[in-house]
LOMIRO-317064 format. One line per 2 residues: number of its first residue (from 1); for each residue x, y, z of C-alpha. Coordinates in Angstrom, 3 decimals. Example, Ala and Ser with C-alpha at 12.3 -4.5 7.8 and 13.67 -1.06 7.14 Angstrom:
2
1 = 12.300,-4.500,7.800; 13.670,-1.060,7.140
This chain:
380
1 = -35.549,-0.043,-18.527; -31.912,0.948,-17.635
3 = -29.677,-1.483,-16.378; -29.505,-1.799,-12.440
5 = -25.927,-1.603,-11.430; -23.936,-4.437,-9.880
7 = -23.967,-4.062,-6.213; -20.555,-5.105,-4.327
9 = -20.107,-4.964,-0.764; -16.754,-5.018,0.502
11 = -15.850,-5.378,4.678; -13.186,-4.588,6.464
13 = -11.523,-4.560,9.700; -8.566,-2.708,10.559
15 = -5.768,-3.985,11.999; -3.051,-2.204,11.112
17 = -4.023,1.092,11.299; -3.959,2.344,7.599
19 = -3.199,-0.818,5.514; -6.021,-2.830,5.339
21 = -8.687,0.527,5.001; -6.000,2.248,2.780
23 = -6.357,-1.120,-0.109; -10.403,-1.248,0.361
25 = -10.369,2.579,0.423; -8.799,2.587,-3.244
27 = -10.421,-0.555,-4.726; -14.066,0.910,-3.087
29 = -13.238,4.074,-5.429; -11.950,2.438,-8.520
31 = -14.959,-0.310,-8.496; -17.213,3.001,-9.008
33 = -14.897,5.361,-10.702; -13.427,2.880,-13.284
35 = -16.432,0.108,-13.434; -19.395,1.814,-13.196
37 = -20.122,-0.201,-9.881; -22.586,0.455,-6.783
39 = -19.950,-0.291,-3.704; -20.729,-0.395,-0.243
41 = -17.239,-0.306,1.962; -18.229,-1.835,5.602
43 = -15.779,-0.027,7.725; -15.336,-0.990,11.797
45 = -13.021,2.074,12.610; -13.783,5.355,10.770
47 = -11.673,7.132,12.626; -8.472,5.462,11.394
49 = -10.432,5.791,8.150; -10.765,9.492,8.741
51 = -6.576,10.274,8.117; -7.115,9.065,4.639
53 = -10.069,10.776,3.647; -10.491,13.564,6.139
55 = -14.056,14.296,4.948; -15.338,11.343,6.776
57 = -18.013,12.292,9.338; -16.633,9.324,11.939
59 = -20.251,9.710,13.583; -22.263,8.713,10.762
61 = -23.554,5.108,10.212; -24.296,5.683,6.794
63 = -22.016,8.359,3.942; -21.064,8.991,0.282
65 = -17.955,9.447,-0.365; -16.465,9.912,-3.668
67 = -18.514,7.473,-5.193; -18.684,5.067,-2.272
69 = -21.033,4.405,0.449; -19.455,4.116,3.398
71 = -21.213,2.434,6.014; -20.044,1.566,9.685
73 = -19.471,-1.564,10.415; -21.796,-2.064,13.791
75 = -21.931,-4.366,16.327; -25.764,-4.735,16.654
77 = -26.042,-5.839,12.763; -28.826,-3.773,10.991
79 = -31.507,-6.167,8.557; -29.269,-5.814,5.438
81 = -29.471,-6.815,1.751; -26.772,-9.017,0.458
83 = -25.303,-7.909,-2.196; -24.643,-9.148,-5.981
85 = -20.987,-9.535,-4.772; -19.031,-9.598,-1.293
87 = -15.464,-9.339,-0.619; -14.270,-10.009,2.789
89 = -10.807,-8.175,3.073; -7.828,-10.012,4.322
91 = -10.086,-13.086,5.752; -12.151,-11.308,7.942
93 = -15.448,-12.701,9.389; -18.671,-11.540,8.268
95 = -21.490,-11.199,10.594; -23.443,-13.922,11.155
97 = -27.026,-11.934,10.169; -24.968,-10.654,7.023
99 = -24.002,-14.380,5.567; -27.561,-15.396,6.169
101 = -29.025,-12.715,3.898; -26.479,-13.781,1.559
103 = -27.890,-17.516,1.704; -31.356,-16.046,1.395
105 = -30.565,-14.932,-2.335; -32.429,-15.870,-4.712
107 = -29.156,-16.254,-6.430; -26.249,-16.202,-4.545
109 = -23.647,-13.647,-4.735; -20.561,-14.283,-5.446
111 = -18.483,-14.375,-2.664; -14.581,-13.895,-2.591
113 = -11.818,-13.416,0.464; -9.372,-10.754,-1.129
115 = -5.756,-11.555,0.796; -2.961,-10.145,1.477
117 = -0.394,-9.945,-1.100; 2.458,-12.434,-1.780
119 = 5.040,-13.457,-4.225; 4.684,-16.622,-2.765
121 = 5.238,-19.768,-5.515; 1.517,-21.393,-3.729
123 = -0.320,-17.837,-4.500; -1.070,-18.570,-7.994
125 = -2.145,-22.578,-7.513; -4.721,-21.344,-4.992
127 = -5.587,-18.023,-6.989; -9.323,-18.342,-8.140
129 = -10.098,-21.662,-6.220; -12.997,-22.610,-4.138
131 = -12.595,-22.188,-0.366; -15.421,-22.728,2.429
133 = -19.213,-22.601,1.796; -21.956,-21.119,3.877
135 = -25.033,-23.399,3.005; -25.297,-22.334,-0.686
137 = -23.159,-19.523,-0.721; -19.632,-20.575,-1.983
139 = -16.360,-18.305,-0.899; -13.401,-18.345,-3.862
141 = -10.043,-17.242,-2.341; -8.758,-14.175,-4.574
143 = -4.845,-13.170,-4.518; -3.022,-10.473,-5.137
145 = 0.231,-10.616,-6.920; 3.214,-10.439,-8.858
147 = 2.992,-13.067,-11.698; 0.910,-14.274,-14.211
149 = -2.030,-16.489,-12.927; -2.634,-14.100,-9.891
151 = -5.067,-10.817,-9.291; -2.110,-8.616,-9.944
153 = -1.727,-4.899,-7.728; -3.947,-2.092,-7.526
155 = -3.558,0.206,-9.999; -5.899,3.414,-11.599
157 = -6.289,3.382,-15.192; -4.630,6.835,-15.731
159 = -1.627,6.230,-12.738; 1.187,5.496,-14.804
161 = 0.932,8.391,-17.120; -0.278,10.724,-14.259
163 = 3.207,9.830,-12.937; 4.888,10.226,-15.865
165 = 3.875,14.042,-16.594; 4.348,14.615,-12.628
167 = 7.954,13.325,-12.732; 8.927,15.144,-16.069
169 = 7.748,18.584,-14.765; 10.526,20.093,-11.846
171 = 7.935,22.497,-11.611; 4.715,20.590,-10.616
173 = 7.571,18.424,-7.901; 8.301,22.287,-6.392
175 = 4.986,23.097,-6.261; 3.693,20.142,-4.980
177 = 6.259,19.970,-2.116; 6.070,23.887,-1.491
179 = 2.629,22.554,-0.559; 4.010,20.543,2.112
181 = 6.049,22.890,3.236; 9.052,21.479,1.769
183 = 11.627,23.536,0.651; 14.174,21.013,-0.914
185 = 17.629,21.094,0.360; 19.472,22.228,-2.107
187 = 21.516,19.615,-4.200; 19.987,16.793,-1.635
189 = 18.369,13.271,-2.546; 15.069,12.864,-1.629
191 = 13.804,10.047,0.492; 10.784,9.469,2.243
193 = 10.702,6.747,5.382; 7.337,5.393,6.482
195 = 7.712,2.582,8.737; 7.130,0.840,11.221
197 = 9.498,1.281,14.931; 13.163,-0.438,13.471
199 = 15.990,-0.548,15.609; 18.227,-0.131,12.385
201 = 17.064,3.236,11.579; 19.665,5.005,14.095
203 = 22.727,3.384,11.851; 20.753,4.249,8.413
205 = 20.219,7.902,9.733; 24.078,7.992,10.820
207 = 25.062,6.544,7.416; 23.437,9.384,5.681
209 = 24.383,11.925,7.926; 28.050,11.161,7.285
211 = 27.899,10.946,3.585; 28.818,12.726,0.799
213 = 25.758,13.207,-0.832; 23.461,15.211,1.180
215 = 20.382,13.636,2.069; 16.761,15.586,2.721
217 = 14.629,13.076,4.675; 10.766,13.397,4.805
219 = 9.098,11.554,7.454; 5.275,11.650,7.464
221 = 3.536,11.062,11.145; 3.611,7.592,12.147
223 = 5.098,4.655,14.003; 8.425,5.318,12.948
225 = 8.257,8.954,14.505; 9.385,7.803,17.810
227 = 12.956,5.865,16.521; 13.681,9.123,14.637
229 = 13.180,11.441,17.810; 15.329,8.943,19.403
231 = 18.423,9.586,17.216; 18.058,13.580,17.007
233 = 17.386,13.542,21.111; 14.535,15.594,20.463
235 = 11.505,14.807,21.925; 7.313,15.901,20.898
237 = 8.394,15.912,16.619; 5.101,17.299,14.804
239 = 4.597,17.998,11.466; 7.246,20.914,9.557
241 = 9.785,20.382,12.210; 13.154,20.250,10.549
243 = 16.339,19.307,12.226; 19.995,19.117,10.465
245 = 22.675,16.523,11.132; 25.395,16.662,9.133
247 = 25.424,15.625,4.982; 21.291,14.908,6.644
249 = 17.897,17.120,6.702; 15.133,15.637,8.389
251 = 11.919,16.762,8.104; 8.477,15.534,9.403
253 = 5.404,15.934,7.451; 1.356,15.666,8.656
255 = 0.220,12.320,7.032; -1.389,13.064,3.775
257 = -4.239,11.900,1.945; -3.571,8.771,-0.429
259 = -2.871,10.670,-3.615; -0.963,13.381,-2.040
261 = 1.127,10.700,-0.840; 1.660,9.072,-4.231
263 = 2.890,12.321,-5.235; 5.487,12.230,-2.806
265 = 6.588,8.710,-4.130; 6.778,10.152,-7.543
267 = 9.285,13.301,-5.961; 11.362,11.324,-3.665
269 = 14.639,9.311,-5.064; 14.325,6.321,-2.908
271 = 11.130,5.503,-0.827; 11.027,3.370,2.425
273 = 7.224,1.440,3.027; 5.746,-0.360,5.235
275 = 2.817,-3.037,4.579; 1.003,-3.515,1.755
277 = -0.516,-0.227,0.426; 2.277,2.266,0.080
279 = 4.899,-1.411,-1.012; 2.366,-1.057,-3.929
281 = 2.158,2.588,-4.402; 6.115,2.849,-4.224
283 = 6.579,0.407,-7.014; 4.256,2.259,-9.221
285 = 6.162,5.334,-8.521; 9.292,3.770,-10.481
287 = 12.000,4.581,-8.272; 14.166,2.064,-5.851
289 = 12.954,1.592,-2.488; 12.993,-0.213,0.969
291 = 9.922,-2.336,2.695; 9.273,-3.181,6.182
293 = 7.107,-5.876,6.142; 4.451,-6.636,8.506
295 = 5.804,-8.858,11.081; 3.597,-12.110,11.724
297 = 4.463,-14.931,14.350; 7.342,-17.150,13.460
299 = 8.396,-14.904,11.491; 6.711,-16.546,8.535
301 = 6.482,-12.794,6.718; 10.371,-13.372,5.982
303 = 9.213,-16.213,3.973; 6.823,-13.736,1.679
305 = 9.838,-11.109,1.735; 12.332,-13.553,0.660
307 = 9.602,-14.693,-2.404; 9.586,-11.020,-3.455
309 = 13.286,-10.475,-3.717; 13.695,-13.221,-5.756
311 = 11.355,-11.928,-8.077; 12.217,-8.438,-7.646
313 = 16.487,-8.562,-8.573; 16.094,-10.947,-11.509
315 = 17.472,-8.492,-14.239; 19.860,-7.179,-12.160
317 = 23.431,-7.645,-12.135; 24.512,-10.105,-9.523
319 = 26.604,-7.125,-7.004; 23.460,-4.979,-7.154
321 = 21.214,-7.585,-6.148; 23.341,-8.946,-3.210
323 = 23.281,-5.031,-2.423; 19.465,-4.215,-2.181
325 = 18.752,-7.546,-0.690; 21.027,-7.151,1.725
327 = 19.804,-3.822,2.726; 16.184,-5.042,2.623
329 = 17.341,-7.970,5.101; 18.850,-6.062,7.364
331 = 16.370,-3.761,7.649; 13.804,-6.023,8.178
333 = 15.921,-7.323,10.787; 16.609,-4.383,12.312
335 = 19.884,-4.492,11.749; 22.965,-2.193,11.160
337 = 22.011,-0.600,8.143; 25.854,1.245,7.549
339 = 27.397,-1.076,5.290; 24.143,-2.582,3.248
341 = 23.246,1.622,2.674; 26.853,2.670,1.074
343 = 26.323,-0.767,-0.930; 23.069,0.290,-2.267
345 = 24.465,3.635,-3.096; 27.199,2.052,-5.462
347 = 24.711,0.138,-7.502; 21.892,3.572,-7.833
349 = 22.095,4.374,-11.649; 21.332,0.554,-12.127
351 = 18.770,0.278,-9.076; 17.327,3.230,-10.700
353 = 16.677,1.641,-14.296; 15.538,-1.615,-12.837
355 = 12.747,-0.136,-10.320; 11.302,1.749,-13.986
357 = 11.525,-1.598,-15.675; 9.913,-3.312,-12.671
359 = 6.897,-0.959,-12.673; 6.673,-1.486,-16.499
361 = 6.653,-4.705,-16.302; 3.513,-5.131,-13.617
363 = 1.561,-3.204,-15.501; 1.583,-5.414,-18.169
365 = -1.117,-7.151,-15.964; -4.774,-6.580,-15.300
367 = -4.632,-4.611,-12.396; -6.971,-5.810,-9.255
369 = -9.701,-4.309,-9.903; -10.351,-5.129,-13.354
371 = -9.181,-8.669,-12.388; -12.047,-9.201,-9.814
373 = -14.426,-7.297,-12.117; -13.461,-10.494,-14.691
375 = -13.521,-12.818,-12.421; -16.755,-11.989,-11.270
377 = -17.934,-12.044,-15.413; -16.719,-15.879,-16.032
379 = -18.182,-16.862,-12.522; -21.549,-15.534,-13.838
């Protein structure tokens, strides 16, 4: 008889619009694509689902999709098999009729609450260790991270040397970004700003606009949209609207599937994230780059964005450290951005080397996927 396939069921609830579907979305599709694995992804909003994978049929209960079944997440619970392994993203609850199947395993699956990331010293002494238990169903926390003795980051088998044969060919950049109806300024950096709303951007946009160095600025849709029509005083941007200001070309794109947007990591000189998803994807594309962190209550995320800059500048030189931290501070902060920008532009050959060495180096890990896979082979 052929072997039956692992079955892993992984929930989640969005809160933030695209991050927390946009990491389940990609672990859902390398669990099948990678490891062979039957996934179910429990989704409660397919329609904020539906802008990364615009096949989804937001009316269905139950779909395939590449690989995955996607099922929605209802509120009336349907009788449900547990399966061999569940992930609850980001510590969400499970339905009650859901962990009761789970207890009503012969064998119980394992059970693990993937979190958010962190470069947080604590990550890796709580990494792999037993957390609550539903009568005889025991939950294992599961982190993310940076270091050794963590999950480590998302990351496709084939990604890195995609990237590489993307970024040495000018011609499959053009192509792709003639796609997007980009015509590249010519002569221009290339930076791409996804955040969320920052009262610093109106200092970072004048900064650029005044330079030397021209500047062509892709924005896709999103939260940021509304700062940016702020400081051109134009009101209703959509996608392929382009407006001029100075040394600056902005440009708004329509948001883009998940690997069309890692593509336009890979083109862009410098990329600004938000989150967790694209903070990932940006660092696998190689090149420096700017994160707006989620903000949390008492402003405990500074404490996780704090960890990773210590991490991140070790390597380089003491001026260009004080320079992107500084410019990662402030525009967390949404602070004036002048000063910490023409900084960060003195230090970009090094900035440059160290963001290739950076991605290098995290890839000397398992990647998340594989790590849960393992994890899930010892625990058995």
């Amino acid at each position: 008889m052929p072997e039956l396939k692992t079955r892993w069921d992984i929930f989640c609830t969005v809160v933030d619009n695209f991050g927390d579907i946009g990491v389940t979305w990609r672990l859902a599709r390398q669990l099948v694509a990678e490891q062979g694995l039957a996934v179910r992804l429990w989704v409660d909003d397919l329609r904020a689902f539906e802008r990364l994978c615009p096949d989804i049929d937001i009316h269905l209960s139950q779909q395939w999709q590449q690989g995955v079944e996607v099922r929605q997440w209802p509120a009336e619970w349907p009788p449900t098999q547990a399966g061999d392994v569940v992930i609850a993203a980001f510590a969400c609850q499970l339905p009650g009729a859901y962990m009761e199947a789970m207890a009503e395993r012969e064998k119980p699956p394992l059970w693990m609450n993937l979190d958010y990331l962190s470069a947080e010293d604590w990550v890796i002494g709580c990494h792999g260790l037993p957390s609550v238990k539903y009568k005889n169903v025991q939950k294992y926390f599961f982190f993310p991270g940076f270091q050794k003795g963590t999950g480590g980051l998302l990351r496709e088998r084939e990604l890195l040397e995609q990237r590489r044969q993307f970024q040495q060919s000018p011609e499959s950049q053009r192509t792709f970004l003639q796609g997007l109806g980009v015509d590249r300024a010519p002569g221009a950096q290339l930076i791409s700003l996804f955040a969320y709303e920052n009262t610093g951007l109106a200092s970072w946009l004048d900064a650029m606009a005044a330079d030397s160095t021209s500047t062509h600025l892709l924005v896709p849709e999103g939260r940021i949209l509304g700062d940016v029509e702020c400081w051109l005083a134009e009101k209703g941007l959509a996608a392929g609207a382009v407006h001029v200001r100075g040394a600056l070309t902005v440009q708004v794109l329509t948001f883009v599937r998940q690997d069309q947007y890692d593509r336009l990591l890979w083109c862009c000189d410098f990329n600004a994230v938000r989150g967790e998803d694209s903070f990932v994807r940006a660092q696998w594309a190689g090149r420096p780059l700017l994160w707006h962190i989620y903000q949390q209550e008492e402003d405990v995320h500074l404490d996780k964005l704090e960890a990773f800059l210590e991490l991140y500048v070790k390597g380089l030189s003491e001026p260009a450290g004080e320079a992107i931290s500084g410019l990662w501070r402030a525009w967390n902060a949404g602070e004036k951005m002048t000063d910490h920008w023409q900084s960060t532009r003195k230090h970009w050959p090094e900035l440059e080397k160290h963001a290739e060495k950076w991605c290098l180096e995290q890839a000397l890990q398992a990647d998340l996927a594989t790590a849960l896979v393992q994890f899930y082979g010892n625990w058995i």
